[in-house]
C-alpha positions in Angstrom: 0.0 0.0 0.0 3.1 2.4 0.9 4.6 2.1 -2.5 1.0 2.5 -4.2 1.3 5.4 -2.4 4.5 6.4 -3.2 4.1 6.0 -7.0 1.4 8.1 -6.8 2.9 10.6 -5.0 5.7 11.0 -8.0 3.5 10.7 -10.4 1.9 13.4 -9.2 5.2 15.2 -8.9 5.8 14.3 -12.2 3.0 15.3 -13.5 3.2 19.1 -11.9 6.1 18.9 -12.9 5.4 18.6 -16.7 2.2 21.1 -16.4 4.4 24.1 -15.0 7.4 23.4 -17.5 4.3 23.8 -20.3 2.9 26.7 -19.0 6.0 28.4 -18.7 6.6 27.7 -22.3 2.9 29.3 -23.1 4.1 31.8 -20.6 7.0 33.0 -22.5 5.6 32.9 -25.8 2.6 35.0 -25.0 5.1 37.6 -23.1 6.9 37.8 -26.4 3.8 37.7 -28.3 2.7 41.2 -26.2 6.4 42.6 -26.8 5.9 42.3 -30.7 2.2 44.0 -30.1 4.1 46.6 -28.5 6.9 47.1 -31.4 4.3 47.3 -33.8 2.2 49.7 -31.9 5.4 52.1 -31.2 6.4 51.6 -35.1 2.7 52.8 -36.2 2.9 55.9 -33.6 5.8 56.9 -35.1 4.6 56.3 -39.0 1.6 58.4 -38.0 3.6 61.0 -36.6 5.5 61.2 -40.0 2.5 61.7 -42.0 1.1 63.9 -40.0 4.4 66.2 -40.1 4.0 65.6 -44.3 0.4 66.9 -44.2 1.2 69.5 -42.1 4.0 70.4 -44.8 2.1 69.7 -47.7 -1.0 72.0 -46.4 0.9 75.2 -45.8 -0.8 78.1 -46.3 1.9 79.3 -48.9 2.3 76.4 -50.8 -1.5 75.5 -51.8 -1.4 79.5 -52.4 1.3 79.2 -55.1 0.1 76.0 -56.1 -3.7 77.5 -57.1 -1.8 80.7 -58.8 0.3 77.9 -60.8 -3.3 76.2 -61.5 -5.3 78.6 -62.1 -5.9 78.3 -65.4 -6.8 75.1 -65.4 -8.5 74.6 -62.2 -10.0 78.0 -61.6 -9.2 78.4 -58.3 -9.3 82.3 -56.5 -7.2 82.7 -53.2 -9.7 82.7 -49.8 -10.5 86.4 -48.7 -12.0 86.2 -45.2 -14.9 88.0 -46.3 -15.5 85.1 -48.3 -16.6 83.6 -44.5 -20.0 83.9 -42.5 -21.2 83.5 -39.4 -22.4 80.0 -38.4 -25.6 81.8 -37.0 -26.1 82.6 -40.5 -26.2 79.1 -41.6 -29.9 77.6 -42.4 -29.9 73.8 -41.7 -32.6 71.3 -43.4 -35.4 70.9 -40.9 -35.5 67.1 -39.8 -37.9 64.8 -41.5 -41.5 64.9 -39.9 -42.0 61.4 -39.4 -45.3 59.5 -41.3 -47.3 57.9 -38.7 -50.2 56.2 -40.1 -50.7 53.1 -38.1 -50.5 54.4 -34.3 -51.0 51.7 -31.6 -52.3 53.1 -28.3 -49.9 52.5 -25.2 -52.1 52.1 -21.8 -51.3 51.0 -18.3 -54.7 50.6 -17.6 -55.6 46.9 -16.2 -51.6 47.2 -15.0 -52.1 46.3 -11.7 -54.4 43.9 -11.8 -52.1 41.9 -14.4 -49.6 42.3 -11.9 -51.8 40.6 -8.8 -53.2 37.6 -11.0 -49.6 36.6 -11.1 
């Protein structure tokens, strides 16, 4: 019965044994898994940084000037005067569609608590 016992006892070990040496494996690979995420996360920060500093460049005021007087011809373009600009108080918006309720179904809570006390 003792060595029953015992056999179980390092099979057991045995067993743990194996389990933790797996999970560390899974361990490790997920750690490094998460440290790729985080490479490829920093690397897309700093790509959007760089186009953001290119359309920051690209959409200068003096540039897209010289680039409609260049274009003009061709695309027709006039230069932005702010007198061109209103006030947003000035804008009229679309009134919102009136909705088309032909079928309307009467809500009551009439008989409400007596529903409640057959129950």
């Amino acid at each position: 019965m003792r060595t029953l016992l015992f056999l179980l006892a390092a099979m057991a070990v045995i067993g743990s044994g194996f389990w933790a040496y797996h999970e560390n494996y899974k361990t490790q690979a997920e750690l490094d898994h998460a440290d790729d995420l985080r490479r490829d996360i920093t690397q897309a920060r700093e790509r959007l940084a760089i186009l953001r500093a290119e359309w920051a460049y690209l959409n200068r005021p003096d540039r897209l000037r010289d680039l409609a007087d260049l274009n003009f011809e061709r695309l027709g373009l006039l230069p932005l005067r702010p007198d061109q600009f209103g006030m947003v108080d000035q804008v009229i918006f679309p009134e919102p569609p009136k909705l088309d309720i032909t079928m309307p179904i009467e809500v009551t809570s009439a008989g409400a608590d007596q529903a409640g006390a057959d129950r």
